[in-house]
N, C-alpha and C positions, 0 to 999 in steps of 0.2 A: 613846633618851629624847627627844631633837630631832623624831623620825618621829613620837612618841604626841599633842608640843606642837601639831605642824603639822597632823596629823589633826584635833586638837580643834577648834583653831582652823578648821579648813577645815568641820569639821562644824557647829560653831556659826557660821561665815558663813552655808552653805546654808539652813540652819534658819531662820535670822533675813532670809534675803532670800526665802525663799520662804513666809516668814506676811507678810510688809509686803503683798501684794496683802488682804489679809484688813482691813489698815484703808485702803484705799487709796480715795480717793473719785473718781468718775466723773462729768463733765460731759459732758451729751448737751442735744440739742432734742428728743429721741425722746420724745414725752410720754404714746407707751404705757408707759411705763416710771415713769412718774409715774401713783398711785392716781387713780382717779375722779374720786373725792370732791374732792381737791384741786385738779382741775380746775374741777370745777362750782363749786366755793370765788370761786377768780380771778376766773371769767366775771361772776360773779354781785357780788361786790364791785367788779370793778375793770371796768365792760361795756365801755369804751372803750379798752381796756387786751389786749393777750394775751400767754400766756407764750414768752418768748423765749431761753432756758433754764434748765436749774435742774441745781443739784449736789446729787448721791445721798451723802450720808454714812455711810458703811457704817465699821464698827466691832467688832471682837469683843464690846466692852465694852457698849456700847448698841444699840438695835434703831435698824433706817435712818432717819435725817430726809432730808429734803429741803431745797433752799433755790433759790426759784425767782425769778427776776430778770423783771419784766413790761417793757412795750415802753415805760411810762411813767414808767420807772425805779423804779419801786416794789417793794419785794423780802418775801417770802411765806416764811414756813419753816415748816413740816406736819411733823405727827409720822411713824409708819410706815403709821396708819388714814389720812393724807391729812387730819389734824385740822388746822389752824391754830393755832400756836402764839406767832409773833411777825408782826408789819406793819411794816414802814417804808413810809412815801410824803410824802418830802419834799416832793414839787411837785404832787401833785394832793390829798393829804391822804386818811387813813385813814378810809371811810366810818363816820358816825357807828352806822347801821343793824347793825352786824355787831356793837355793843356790845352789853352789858344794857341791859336800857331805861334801871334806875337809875342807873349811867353817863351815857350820854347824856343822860339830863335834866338829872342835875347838870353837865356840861359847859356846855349848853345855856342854864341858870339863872345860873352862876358865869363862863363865859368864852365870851359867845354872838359867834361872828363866829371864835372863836380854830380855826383851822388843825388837827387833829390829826396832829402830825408818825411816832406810833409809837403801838403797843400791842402788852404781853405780857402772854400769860396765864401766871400761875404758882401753883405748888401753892398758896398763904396769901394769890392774890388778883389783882388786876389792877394793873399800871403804865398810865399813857398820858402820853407827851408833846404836850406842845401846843409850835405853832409859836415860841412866844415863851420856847420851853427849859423852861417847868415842866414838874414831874416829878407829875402826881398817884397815889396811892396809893390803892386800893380795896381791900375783904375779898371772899373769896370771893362774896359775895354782893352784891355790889357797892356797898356803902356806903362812904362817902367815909371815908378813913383820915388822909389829909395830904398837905404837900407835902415830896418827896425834894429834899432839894438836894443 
């Protein structure tokens, strides 16, 4: 009886440390290992900027992200096409250029000179932080929604 407990157990250890590599995530500089796309992304938004590494999130449950860390402390996370998903750039701020226009005009119109500390994109629409903590909210389409506090 003790022999079948200890099997089990010993079976469901092996089984359980041998799927852990299956979500286990990977930090490299190897930026063949990072999509194209989300290269040319970096270059192109951040040009004084380059990436200095990024973590592969690998997961059973979801397809791989990435999350890449730039020279100017500014941090990028891509889906698994190398899309752009989230921005942080605390100190050189989130290029206005990479928004919708209507975005950035309203930015531009309502908080001209303000810093863009972050932007996500999410299914029901866009976030962006500004340097001075506000939270603004956009529709997919990028019409001003409100502010999050």
């Amino acid at each position: 009886m003790i022999k079948n407990i200890l099997k089990t157990i010993a079976l469901t250890a092996a089984i359980f440390f041998s799927h852990t590599q299956l979500w286990a995530d990977e930090i490299t500089t190897d930026l063949s290992k990072l999509p194209k796309a989300a290269q040319e992304f970096a270059l192109k938004a951040f040009p004084n900027a380059k990436i200095v590494g990024f973590e592969i999130d690998k997961s059973l449950l979801k397809p791989v992200e990435y999350d890449a860390t730039l020279s100017d402390g500014s941090r990028i996370e891509f889906d698994s096409n190398g899309t752009w998903t989230d921005i942080e750039s605390k100190f050189t701020g989130v290029p206005a250029s990479i928004l919708p226009s209507g975005i950035a005009a309203y930015i531009e119109s309502n908080y001209k000179g303000q810093k863009i500390k972050s932007v996500s994109k999410e299914s029901r629409g866009w976030e962006v932080e500004l340097a001075n903590d506000l939270e603004l909210k956009f529709d997919i389409s990028g019409n001003f929604i409100g502010i999050d506090n």
